[in-house]
N, C-alpha and C positions, 0 to 999 in steps of 0.2 A: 940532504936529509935522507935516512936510509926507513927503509917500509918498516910498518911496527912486525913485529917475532910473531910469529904464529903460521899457519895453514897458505899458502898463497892464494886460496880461492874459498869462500866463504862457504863452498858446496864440497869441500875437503873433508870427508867424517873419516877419513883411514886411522885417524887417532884412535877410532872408537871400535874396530874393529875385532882389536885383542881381547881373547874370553881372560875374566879376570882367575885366579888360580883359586882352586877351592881349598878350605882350607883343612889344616890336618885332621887326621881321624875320621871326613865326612864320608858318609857311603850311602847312595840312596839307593843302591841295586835293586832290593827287592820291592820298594813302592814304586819304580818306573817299573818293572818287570809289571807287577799286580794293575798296572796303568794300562801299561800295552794290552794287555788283556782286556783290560774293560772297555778299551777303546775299538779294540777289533770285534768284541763282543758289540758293539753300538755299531758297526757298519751296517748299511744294509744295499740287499743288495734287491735284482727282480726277483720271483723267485718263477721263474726257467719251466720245471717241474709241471705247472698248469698248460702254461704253452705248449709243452711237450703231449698232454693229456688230449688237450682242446686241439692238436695237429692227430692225432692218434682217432679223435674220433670222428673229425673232416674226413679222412682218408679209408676209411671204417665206410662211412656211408656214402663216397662215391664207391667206394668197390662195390659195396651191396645194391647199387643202383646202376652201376655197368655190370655184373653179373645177374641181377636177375629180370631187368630189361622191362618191359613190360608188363606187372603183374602188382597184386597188391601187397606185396611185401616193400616195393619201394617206398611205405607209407612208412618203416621203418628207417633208411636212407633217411628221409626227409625230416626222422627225429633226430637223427644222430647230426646230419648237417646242421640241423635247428636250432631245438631249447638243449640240446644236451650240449653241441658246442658253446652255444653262445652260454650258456650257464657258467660255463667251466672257464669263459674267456671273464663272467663278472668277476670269476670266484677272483681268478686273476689281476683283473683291476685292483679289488677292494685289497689285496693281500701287499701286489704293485706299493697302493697310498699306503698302507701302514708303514714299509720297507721304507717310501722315502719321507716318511715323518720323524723316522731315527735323526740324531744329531746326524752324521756323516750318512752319504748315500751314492755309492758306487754302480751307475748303471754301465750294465750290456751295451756296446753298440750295434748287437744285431738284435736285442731285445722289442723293439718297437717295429722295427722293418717285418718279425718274423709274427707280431702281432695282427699288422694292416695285413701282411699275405694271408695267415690262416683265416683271418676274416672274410676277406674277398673268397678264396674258398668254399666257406661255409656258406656264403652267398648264393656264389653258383650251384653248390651242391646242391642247396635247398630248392632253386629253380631248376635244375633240371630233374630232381627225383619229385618233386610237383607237378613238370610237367611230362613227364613220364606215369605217373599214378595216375594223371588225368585221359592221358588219352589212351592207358588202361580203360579207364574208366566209362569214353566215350565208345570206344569199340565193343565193348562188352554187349 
């Protein structure tokens, strides 16, 4: 008795693989064109720009608190490493969720790492332009 006609293994889909031929006169150019747009338009992505702001003002208030060393301007340091950074890190967050509330959401891989760094930063900044204003403060 010879095997019945068909596929030799029941996991065979190669029949199904051929795109069917479309048929004459169809042209969808311009609604996939107008798609691809709306679709790229819907990525989202981190948006970088904050990070770059909230590293710009970490770096801001250590120089201000390694140049001017013991004195009470470092009370400035300690804003700039502070509520200005970390402000600028919410604004970040809050911007972050919305970007990946889009359908599609394409993250940075250095996006989160460059996150936790400038945080740790603003960290130390803030302890050491604290405890440089303070012992300003006590020597006075």
């Amino acid at each position: 008795m010879a095997p019945p006609p068909g596929p030799d293994s029941s996991f065979d889909f190669s029949g199904y693989s051929r795109q069917r031929p479309e048929p004459a006169g169809y042209d969808d150019g311009p609604v996939n064109s107008a798609m691809d747009r709306t679709i790229a338009q819907s990525i989202g992505n981190p948006p970088v720009h904050w990070l770059v702001l909230a590293a710009v003002c970490v770096a801001a208030g250590i120089a201000v608190a390694a140049g001017t060393g013991r004195s009470p301007v470092t009370i400035a340091a300690w804003a700039l490493d502070g509520p200005v950074a970390l402000s600028v890190l919410a604004i970040f967050t809050r911007a972050d969720l919305q970007q990946r509330s889009r359908t599609l959401y394409n993250p940075r891989v250095y996006a989160m790492p460059l996150y936790a760094l400038i945080l740790t930063a603003a960290a130390g900044g803030v302890c050491w332009s604290a405890w440089l204003f303070a012992n300003w403060l006590a020597r006075r």
